[in-house]
LOKELUM-686889 format. One record per residue: residue number from 1; x, y, z of N, C-alpha, C, CB in turn. Coordinates in Angstrom, 3 decimals. Glycine has a CB too. Example, Ala and Ser with C-alpha at 12.3 -4.5 7.8 and 13.67 -1.06 7.14 Angstrom:
BEGIN
R_1_13.190_-5.690_7.800_12.300_-4.500_7.800_13.200_-3.300_7.800_11.308_-4.473_9.046;
R_2_12.850_-2.250_7.080_13.670_-1.060_7.140_12.900_0.030_7.870_14.084_-0.598_5.725;
//
This chain:
BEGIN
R_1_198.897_72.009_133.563_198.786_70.835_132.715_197.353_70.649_132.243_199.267_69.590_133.456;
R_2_196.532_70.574_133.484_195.089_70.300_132.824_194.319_71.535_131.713_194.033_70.114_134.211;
R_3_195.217_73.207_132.131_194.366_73.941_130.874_195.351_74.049_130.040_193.628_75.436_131.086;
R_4_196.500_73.536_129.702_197.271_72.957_128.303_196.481_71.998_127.416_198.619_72.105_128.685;
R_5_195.848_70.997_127.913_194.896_69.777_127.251_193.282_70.727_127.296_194.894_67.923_128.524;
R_6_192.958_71.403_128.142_191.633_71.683_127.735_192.259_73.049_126.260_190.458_72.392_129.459;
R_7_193.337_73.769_126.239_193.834_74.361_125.521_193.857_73.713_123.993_194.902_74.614_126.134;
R_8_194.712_72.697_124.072_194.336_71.823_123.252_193.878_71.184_122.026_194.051_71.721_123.543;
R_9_192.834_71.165_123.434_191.126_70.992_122.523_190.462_71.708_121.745_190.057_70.929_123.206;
R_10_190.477_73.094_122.327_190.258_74.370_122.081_190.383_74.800_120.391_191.261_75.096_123.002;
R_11_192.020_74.293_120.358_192.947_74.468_119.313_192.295_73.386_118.365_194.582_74.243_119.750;
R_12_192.549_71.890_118.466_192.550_71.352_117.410_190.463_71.562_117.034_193.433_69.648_117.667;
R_13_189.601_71.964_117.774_188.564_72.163_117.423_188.153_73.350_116.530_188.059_72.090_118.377;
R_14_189.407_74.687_116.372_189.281_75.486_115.780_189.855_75.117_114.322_189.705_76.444_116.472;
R_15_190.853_74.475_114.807_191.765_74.063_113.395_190.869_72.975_112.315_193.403_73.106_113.972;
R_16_190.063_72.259_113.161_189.370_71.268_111.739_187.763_72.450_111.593_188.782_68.792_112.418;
R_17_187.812_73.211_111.843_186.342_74.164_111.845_187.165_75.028_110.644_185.730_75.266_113.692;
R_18_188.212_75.239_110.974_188.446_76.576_110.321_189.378_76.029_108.498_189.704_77.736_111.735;
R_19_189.787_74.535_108.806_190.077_73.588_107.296_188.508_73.519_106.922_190.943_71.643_107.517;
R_20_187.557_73.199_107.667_186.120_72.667_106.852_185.699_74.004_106.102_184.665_72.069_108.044;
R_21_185.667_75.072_106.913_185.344_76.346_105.883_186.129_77.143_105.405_184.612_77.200_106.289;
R_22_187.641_76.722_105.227_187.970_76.899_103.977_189.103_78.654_104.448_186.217_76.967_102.793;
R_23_189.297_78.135_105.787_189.835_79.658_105.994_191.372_79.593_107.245_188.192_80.764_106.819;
R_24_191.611_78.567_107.114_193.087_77.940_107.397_193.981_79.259_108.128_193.926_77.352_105.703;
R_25_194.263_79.445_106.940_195.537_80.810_106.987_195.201_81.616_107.471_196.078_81.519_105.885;
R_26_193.519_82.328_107.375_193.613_83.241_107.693_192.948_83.458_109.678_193.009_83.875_106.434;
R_27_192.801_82.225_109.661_192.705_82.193_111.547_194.018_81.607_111.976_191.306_81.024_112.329;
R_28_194.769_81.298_110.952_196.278_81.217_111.748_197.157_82.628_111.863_197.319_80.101_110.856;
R_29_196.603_83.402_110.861_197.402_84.434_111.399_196.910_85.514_112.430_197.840_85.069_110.347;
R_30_195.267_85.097_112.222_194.762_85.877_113.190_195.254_85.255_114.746_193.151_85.920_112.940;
R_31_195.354_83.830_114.744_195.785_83.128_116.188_197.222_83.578_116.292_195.674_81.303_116.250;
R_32_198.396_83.435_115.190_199.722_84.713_115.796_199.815_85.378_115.996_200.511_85.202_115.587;
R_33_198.374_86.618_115.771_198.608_87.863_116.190_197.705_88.134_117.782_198.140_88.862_114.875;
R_34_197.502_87.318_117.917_196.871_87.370_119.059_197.765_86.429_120.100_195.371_86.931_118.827;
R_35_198.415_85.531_119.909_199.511_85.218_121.016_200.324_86.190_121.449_200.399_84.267_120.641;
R_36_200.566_86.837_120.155_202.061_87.855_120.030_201.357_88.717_121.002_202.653_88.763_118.264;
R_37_200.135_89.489_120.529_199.990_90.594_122.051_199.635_90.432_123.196_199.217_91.527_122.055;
R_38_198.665_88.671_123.228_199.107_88.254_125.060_200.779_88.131_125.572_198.446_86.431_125.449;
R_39_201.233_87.790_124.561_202.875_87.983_125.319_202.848_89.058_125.782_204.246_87.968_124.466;
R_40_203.089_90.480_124.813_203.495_91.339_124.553_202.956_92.802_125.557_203.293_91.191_123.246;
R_41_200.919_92.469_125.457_200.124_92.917_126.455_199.633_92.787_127.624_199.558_92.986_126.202;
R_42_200.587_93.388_128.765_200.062_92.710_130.093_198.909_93.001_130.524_200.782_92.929_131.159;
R_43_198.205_95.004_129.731_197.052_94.844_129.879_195.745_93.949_129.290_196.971_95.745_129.802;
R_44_195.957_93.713_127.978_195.301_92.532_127.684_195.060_91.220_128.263_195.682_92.306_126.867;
R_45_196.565_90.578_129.198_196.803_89.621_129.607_195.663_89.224_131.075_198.278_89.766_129.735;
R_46_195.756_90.712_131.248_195.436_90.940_132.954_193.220_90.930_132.364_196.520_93.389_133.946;
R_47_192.840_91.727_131.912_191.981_91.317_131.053_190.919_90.181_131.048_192.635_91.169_130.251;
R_48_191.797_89.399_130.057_191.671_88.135_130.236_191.661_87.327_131.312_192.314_87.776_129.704;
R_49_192.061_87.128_131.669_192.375_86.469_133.032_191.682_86.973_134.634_193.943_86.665_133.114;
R_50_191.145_88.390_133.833_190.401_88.621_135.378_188.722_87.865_135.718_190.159_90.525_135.517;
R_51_188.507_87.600_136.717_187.383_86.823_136.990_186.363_87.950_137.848_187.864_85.372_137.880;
R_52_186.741_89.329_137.529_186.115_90.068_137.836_185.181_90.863_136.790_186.857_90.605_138.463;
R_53_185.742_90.901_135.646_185.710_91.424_134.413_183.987_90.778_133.868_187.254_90.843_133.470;
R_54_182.992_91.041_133.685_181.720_90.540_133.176_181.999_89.670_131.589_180.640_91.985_133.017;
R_55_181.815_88.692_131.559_181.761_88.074_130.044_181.622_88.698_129.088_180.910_87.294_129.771;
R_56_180.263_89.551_129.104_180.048_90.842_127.872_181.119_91.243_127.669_179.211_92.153_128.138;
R_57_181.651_92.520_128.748_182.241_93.258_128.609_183.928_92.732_128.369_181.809_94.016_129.566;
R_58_184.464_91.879_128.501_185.801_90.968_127.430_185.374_91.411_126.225_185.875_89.007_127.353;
R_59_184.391_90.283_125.964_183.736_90.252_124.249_183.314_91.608_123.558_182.224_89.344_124.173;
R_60_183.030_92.330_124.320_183.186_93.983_124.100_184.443_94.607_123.637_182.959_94.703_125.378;
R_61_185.226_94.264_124.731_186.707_94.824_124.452_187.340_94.160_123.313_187.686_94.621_125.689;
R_62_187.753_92.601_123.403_188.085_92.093_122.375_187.426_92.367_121.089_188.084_91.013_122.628;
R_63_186.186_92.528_120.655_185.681_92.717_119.558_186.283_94.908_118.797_183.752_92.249_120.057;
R_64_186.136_95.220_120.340_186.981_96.635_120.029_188.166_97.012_119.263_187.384_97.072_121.056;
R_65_188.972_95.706_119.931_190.371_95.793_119.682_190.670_95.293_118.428_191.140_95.134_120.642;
R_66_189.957_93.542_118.139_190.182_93.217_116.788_189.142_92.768_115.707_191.023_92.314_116.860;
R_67_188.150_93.281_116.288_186.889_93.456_115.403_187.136_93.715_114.195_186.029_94.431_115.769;
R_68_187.578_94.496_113.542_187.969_95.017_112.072_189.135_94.114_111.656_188.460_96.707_112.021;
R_69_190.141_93.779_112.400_191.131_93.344_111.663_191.102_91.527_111.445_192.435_93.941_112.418;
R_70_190.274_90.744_113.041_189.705_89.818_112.631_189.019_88.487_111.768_189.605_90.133_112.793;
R_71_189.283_87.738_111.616_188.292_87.079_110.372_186.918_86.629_111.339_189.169_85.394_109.409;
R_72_185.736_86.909_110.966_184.744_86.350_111.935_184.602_84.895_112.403_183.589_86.627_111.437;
R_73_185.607_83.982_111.874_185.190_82.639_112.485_186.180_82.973_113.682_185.472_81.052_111.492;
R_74_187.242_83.567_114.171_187.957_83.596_115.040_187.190_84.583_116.296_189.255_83.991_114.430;
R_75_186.536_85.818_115.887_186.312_86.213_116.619_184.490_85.534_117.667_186.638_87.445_115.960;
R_76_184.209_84.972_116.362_182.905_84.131_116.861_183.487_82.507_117.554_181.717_83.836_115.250;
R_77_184.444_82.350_117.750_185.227_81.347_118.438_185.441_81.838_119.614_186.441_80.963_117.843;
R_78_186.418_83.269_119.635_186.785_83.703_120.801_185.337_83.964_122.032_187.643_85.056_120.375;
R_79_183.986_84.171_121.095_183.366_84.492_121.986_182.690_83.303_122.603_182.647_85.445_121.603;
R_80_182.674_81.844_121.999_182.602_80.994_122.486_182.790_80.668_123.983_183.108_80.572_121.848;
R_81_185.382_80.793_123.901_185.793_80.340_124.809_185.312_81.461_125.947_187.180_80.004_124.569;
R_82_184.915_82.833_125.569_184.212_83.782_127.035_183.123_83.059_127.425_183.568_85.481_126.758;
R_83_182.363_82.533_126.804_180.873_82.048_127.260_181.047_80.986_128.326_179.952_81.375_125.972;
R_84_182.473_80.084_127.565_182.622_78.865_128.584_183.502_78.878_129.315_182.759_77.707_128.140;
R_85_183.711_80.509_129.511_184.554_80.697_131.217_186.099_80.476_130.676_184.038_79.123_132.757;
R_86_186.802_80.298_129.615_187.855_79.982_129.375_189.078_80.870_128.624_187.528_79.033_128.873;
R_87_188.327_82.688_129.299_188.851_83.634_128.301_190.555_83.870_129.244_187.572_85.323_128.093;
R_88_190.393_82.856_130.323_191.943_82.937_130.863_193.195_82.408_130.284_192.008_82.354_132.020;
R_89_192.623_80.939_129.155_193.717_80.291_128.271_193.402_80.467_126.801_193.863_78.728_128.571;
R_90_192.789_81.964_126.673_193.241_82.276_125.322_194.733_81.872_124.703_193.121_83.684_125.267;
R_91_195.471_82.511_125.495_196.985_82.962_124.720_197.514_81.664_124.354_198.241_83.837_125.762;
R_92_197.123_80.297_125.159_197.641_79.287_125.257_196.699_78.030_124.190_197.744_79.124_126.823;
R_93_195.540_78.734_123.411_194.978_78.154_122.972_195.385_78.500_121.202_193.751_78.321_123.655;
R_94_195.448_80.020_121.594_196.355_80.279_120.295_197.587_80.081_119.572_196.464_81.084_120.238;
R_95_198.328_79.932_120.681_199.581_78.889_120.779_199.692_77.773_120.037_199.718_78.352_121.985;
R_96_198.649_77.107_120.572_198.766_75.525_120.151_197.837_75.642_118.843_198.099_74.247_121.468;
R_97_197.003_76.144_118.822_196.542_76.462_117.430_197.515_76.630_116.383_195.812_77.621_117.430;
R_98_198.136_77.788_116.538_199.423_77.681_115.475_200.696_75.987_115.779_200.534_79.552_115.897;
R_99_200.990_76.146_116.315_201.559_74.713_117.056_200.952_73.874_115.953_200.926_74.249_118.859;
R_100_199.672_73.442_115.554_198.778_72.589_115.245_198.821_72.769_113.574_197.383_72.885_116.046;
R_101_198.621_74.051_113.318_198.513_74.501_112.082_199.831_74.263_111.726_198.005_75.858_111.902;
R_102_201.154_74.412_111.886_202.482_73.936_111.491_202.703_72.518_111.428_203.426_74.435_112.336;
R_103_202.284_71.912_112.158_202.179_70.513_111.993_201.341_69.925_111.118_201.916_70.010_113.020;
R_104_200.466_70.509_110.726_199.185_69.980_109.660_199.757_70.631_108.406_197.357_70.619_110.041;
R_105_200.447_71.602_108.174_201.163_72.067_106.972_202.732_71.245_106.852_201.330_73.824_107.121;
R_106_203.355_70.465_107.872_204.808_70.096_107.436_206.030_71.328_107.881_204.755_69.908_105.640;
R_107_205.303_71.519_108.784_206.438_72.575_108.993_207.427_72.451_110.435_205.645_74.077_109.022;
R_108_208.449_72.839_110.544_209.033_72.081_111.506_210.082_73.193_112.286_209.766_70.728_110.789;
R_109_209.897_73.927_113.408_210.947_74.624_113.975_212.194_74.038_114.310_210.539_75.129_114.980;
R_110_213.098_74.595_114.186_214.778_74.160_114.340_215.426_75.185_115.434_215.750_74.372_112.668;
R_111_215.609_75.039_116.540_216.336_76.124_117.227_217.785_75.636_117.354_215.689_76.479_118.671;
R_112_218.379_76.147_116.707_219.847_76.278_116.648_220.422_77.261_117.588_220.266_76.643_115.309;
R_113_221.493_76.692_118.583_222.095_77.935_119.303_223.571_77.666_119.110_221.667_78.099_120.980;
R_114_224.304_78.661_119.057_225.936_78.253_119.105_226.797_79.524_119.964_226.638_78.127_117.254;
R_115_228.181_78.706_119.928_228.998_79.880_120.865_229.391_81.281_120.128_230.521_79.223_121.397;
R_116_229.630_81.112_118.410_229.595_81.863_117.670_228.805_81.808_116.729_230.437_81.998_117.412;
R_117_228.586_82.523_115.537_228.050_82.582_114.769_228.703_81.556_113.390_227.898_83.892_114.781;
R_118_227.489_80.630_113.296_228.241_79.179_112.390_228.220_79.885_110.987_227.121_77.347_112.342;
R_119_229.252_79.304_110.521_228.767_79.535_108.739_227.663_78.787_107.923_229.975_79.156_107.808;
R_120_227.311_79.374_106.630_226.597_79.220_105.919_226.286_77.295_106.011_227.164_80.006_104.693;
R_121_227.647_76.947_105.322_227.829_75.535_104.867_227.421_74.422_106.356_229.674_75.383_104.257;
R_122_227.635_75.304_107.413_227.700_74.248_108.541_226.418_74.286_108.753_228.587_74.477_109.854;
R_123_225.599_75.492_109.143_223.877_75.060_109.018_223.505_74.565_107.550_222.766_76.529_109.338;
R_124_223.907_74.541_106.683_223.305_74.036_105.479_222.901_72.554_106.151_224.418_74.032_104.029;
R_125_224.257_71.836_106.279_224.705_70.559_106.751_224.134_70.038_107.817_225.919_70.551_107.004;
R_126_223.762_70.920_108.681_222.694_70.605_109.766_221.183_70.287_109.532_222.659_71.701_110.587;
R_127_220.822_71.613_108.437_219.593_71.499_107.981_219.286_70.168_107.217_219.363_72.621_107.203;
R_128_220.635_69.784_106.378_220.106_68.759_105.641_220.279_67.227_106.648_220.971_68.769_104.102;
R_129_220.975_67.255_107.862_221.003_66.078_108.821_219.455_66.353_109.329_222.358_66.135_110.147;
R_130_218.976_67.004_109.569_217.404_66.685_110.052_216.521_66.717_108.899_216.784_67.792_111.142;
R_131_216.713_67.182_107.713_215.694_66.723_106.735_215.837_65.334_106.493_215.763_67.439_105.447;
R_132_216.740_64.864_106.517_216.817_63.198_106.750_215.885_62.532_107.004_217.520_62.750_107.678;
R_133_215.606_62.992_108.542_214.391_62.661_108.978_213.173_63.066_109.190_214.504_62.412_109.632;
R_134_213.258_64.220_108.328_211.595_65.118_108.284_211.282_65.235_106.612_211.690_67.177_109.114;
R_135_210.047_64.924_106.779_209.151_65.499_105.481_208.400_67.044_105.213_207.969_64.561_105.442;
R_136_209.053_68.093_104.990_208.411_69.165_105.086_209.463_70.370_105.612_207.217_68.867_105.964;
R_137_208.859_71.493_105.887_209.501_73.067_105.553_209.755_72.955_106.872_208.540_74.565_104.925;
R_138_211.302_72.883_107.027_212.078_73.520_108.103_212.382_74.787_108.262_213.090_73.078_108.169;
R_139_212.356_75.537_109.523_212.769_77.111_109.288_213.760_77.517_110.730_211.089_78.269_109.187;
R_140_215.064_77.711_110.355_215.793_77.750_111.454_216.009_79.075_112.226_216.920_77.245_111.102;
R_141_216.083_79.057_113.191_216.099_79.895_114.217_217.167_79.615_114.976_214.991_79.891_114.914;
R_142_218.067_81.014_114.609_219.590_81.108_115.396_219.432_81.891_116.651_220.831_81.923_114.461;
R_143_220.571_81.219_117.623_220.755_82.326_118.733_222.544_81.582_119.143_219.147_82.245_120.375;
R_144_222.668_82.900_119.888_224.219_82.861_120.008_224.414_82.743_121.580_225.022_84.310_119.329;
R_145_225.234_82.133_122.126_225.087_81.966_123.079_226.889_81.350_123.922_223.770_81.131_122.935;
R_146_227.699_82.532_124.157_228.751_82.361_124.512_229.164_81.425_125.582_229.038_83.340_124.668;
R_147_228.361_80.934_126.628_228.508_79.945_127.434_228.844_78.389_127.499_227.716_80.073_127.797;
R_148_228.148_78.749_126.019_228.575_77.095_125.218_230.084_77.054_124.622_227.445_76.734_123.640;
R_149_230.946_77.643_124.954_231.850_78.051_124.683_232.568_77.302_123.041_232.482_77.935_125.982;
R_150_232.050_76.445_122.607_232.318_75.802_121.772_231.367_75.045_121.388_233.208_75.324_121.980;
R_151_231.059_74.684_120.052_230.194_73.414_119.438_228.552_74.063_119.075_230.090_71.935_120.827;
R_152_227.192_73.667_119.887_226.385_74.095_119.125_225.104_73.098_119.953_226.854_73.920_117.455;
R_153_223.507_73.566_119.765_222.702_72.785_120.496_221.420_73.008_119.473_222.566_73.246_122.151;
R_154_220.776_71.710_119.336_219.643_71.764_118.277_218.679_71.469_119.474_219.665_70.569_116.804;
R_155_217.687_72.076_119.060_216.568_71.596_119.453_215.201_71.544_118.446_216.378_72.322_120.569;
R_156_214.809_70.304_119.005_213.445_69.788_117.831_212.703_69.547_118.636_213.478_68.477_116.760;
R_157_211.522_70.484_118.786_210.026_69.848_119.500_210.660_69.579_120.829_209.215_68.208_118.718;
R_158_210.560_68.580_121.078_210.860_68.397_122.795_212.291_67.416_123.280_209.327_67.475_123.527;
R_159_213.390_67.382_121.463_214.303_66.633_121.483_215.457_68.243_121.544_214.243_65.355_120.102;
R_160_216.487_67.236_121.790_217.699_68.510_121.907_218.863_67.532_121.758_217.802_69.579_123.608;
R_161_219.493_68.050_121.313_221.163_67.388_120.491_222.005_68.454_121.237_221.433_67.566_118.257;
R_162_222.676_68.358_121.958_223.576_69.056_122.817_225.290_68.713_122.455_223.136_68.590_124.377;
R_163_226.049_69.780_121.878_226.903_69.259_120.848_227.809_70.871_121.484_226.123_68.952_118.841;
R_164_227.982_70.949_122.253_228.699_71.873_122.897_229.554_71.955_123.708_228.238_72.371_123.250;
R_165_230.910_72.502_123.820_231.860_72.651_124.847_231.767_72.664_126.172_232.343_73.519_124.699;
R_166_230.892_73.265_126.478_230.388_72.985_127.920_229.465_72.164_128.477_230.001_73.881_128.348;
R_167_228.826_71.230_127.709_228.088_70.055_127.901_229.136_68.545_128.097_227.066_70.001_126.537;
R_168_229.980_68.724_127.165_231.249_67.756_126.866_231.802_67.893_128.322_232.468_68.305_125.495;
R_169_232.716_69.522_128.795_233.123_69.554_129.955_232.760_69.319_131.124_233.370_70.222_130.032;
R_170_231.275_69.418_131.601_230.416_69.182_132.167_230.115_67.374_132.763_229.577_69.827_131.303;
R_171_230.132_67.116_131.306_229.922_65.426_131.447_231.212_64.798_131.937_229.537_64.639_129.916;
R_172_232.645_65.334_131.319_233.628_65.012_131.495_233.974_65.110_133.194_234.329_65.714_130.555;
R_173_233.836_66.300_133.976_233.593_66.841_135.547_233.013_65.287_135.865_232.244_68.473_135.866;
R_174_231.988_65.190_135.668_230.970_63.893_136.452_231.773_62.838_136.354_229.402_63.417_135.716;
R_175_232.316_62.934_134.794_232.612_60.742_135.240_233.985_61.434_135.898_233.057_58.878_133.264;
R_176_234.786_62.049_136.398_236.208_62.192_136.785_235.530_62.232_138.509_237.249_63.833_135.984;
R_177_234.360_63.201_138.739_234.331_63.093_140.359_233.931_61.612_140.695_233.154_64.204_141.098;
R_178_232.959_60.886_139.617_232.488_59.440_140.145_233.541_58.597_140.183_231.423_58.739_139.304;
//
C-alpha cells in the first residue's frame, strides 16, 4: 500500500512534467512498454528489485536496454527513481502513469466477461448503458468465461455489475440456507 502511493506520486509527477514539455504520448508509450516487460521480464524484474545491484550499474543496464528506443525525459526520470532508491516500484509507477494518462485523456477501460460469446448488438447496448454515465473513449475488453454459466460481468475501475448465472444461483443458495 505505502509503495502504491509513493508509486503514485512518482506517476502523477511524471505526467504534469511530461504535459509541461509537451511530450505526453510519447512517455506514455514509453511507460507501456516498460510495464509490459516488467510483467513479461523476470530478469529485468529481479534487476530491479535487487538491493544488491549498485545504482550505476541499473542505470547502466536500463540505459542499455532502452537507451535508443527511449524518449530522454523518461529515461532521465528513470534515473531519478535509481538515485532515490526506488528502482524496486518501477513497474508499478509505470502502471499508474499510464492509469493517469487515460484518465487525463477520457479514456475508460470496460472489462466485459461472459459465459459465451455476446453479440454485436448486446455489447453495443452495454457500451452505450455506461456511456450514459461517462464522458470520453471507452475501449472494451472481452473474456469468456464458462463458469458464469449464463448472463455476463462488467467491470469499471473498482465497480463490477455482476449479471451472471452463477452469481444469481449463488445468492439464491444463501437466502434458501438463511
Amino acid at each position: 500500500m505505502a509503495s502504491s502511493r509513493v508509486a503514485s506520486r512518482y506517476a502523477k509527477a511524471l505526467l504534469d512534467l511530461s504535459i509541461e514539455q509537451n511530450s505526453l504520448d510519447k512517455v506514455n508509450a514509453d511507460m507501456l512498454n516498460l510495464a509490459s516487460l516488467c510483467r513479461e521480464s523476470k530478469d529485468l524484474s529481479n534487476l530491479l528489485k535487487s538491493p544488491i545491484i549498485d545504482k550505476n550499474k541499473k542505470v547502466d543496464a536500463f540505459n542499455a536496454v532502452f537507451g535508443k528506443d527511449m524518449d530522454k525525459m523518461s529515461l532521465g526520470f528513470f534515473q531519478l527513481i535509481v538515485k532515490n532508491s526506488r528502482a524496486d516500484i518501477v513497474a508499478e509507477i509505470a502502471e499508474s502513469f499510464v492509469a493517469l494518462y487515460k484518465e487525463h485523456n477520457g479514456m475508460l477501460d470496460v472489462y466485459l466477461t461472459s459465459a459465451v460469446p455476446l453479440e454485436a448488438k448486446t455489447k453495443d447496448q452495454i457500451v452505450a448503458k455506461i456511456q450514459q454515465n461517462f464522458d470520453g473513449k471507452i475501449t472494451l475488453h472481452e473474456s469468456i468465461d464458462d463458469t458464469l454459466i449464463g448472463g455476463f460481468v462488467v467491470k469499471i475501475n473498482d465497480k463490477q455489475i455482476d449479471a451472471s448465472i452463477a452469481s444469481q444461483l449463488s445468492n439464491l443458495k444463501n437466502i434458501l440456507l438463511n
